[in-house]
C-alpha positions in Angstrom: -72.3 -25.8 18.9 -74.1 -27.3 21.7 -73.3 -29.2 24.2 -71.3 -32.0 22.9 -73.4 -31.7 19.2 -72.2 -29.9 16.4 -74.4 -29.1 13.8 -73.7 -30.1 10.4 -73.8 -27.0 7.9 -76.5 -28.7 5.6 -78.5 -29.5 8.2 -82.2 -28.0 8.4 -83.3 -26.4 12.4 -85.9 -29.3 12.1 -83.4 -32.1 11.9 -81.3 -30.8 14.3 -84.0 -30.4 16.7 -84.9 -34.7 16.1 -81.3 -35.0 16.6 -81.2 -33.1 19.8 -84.5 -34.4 21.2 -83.0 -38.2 20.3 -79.6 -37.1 22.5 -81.2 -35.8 25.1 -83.9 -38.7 25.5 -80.6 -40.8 25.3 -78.6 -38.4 28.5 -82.0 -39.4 30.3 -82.1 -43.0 30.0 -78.4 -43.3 31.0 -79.0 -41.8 34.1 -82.7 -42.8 35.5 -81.7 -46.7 34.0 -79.5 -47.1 37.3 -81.5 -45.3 39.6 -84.1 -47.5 39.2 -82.1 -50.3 39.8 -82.2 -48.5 43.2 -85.7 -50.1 43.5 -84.1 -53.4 44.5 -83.3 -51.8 48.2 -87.5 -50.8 48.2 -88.5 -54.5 47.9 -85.6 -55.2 50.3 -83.7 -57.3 47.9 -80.5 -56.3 49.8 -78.2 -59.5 48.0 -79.6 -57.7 44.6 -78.6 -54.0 45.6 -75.0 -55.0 46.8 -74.8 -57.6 43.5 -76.1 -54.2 41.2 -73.1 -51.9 42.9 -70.1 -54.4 42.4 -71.7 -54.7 38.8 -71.8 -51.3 38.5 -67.8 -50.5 39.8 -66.9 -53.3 37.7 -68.8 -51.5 34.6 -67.6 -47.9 35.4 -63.9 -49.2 35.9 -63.7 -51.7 32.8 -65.2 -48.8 30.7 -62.8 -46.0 31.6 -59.7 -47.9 32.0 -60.6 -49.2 28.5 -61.2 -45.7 27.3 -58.3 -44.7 28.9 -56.2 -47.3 27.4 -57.2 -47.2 23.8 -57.8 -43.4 23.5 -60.0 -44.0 20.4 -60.8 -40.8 18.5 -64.6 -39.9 17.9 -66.1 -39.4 14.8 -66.7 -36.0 15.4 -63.3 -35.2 15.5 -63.0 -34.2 19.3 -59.5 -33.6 21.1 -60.4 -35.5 24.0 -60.4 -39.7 22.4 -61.5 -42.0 24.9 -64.7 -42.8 22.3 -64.1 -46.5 22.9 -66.3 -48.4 24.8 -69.3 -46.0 24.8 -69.9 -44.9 28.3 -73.4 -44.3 28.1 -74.4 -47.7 26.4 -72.8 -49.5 29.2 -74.4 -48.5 32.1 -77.8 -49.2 30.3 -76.8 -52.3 29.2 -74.9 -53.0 32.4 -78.4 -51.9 34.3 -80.9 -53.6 31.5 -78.8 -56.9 32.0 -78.6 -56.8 35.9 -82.3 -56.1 35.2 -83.1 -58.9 33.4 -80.8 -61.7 35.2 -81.6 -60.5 38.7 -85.3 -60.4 38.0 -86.3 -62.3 34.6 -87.5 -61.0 31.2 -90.7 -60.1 32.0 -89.1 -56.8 33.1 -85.4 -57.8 31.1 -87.6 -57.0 28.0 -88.4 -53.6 28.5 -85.2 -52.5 30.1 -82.6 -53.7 27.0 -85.5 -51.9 24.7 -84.6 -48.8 27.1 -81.1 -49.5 26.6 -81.0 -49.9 22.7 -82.3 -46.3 22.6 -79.8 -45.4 24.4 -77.3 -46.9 22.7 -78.8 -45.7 19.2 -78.8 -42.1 20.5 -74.8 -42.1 20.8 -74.4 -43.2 17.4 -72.6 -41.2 14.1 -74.8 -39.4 12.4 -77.5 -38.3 15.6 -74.2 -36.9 18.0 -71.2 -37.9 16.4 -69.9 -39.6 19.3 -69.2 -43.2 18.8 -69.6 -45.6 15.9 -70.6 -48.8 15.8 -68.0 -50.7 17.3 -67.8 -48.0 20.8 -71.2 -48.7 21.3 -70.8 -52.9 20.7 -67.8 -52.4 22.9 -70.2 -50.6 26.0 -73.0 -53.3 25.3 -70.0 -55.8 25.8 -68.8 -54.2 28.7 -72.2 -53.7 30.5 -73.5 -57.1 30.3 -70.1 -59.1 31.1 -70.0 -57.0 34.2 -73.2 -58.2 35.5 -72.9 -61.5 34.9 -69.7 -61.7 36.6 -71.9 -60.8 40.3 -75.3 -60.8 39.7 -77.7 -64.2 40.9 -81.5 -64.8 39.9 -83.6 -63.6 42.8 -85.1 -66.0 44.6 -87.9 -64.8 46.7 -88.6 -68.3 48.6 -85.4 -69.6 49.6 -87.1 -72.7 51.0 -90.1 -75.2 50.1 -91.6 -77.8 52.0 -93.4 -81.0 50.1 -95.4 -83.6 51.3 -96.6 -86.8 49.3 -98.2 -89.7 49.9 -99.6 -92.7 47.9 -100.3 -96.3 49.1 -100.0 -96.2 52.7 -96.2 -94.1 52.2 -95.5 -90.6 53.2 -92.8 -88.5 52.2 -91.7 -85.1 53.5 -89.5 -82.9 51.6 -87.6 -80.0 52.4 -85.6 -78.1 49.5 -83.2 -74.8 50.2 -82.4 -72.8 47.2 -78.8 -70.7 48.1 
């Protein structure tokens, strides 16, 4: 046993190791997905950082109140339950989706590709964790809580406009909130 893995007896050392690697690559993801949501308080989007915590309580207390509630058993037989939603899967999706609405696809894209991985790494068969449905539940989870709080940024708040045609000049002023 390690970790949270066990090893299936017809299992060869390679397999395991892809298995493990997969995991672990997963455990990474989970964690460095939210830190760099972090970067929002570099480009001092201050509105974005406070949006990405209340997002992220939201997420965390959603995810283990559900767990809590349920007290689904895992495919790998473990005492503990609490294998609905998957954890893991929603804070990446929560981070990948506060990602991609705060900021746009252009970096949405590669942050719910992230989070798949993540998601596919907690799945029957690599860890015996979750199945199917505990990880739709976290993807569930993770994205409804960022949409509840999180805005598109807007870098320019305000534009000024100016036309004129035929003797007539028009000045415009437009505030985005």
């Amino acid at each position: 046993m390690t970790g949270f893995y066990l090893r299936a007896q017809n299992e060869t050392p390679r397999e395991y190791k892809a298995e493990k690697t997969i995991q672990d690559i997963g455990d990474v993801l989970n964690y460095s997905m939210p830190i760099a949501t972090g970067l929002t308080t570099i480009i001092g989007d201050k509105k974005g950082t406070w949006q990405f915590a209340k997002g992220f309580a939201t997420n965390l207390a959603l995810t283990y109140g559900l767990k809590y509630a349920i007290n689904k058993p895992r495919p790998e037989g473990a005492t503990d339950g609490h294998a609905f939603p998957s954890g893991h899967t929603s804070v990446a999706f929560q981070s990948a989706s506060f990602i991609q609405r705060r900021y746009g696809w252009k970096y949405g894209i590669p942050a719910y590709l992230l989070s798949g991985f993540v998601a596919y790494s907690r799945l029957e068969g690599l860890n015996d964790r979750h199945d199917g449905w505990d990880v739709l539940g976290g993807i569930i989870v993770g994205v409804g809580s960022t949409y509840l709080f999180t805005t598109p940024y807007q870098k320019e708040h305000y534009e000024f406009t100016f036309s004129g045609k035929n003797n007539n000049y028009l000045i415009g002023f437009k505030y985005k909130f």
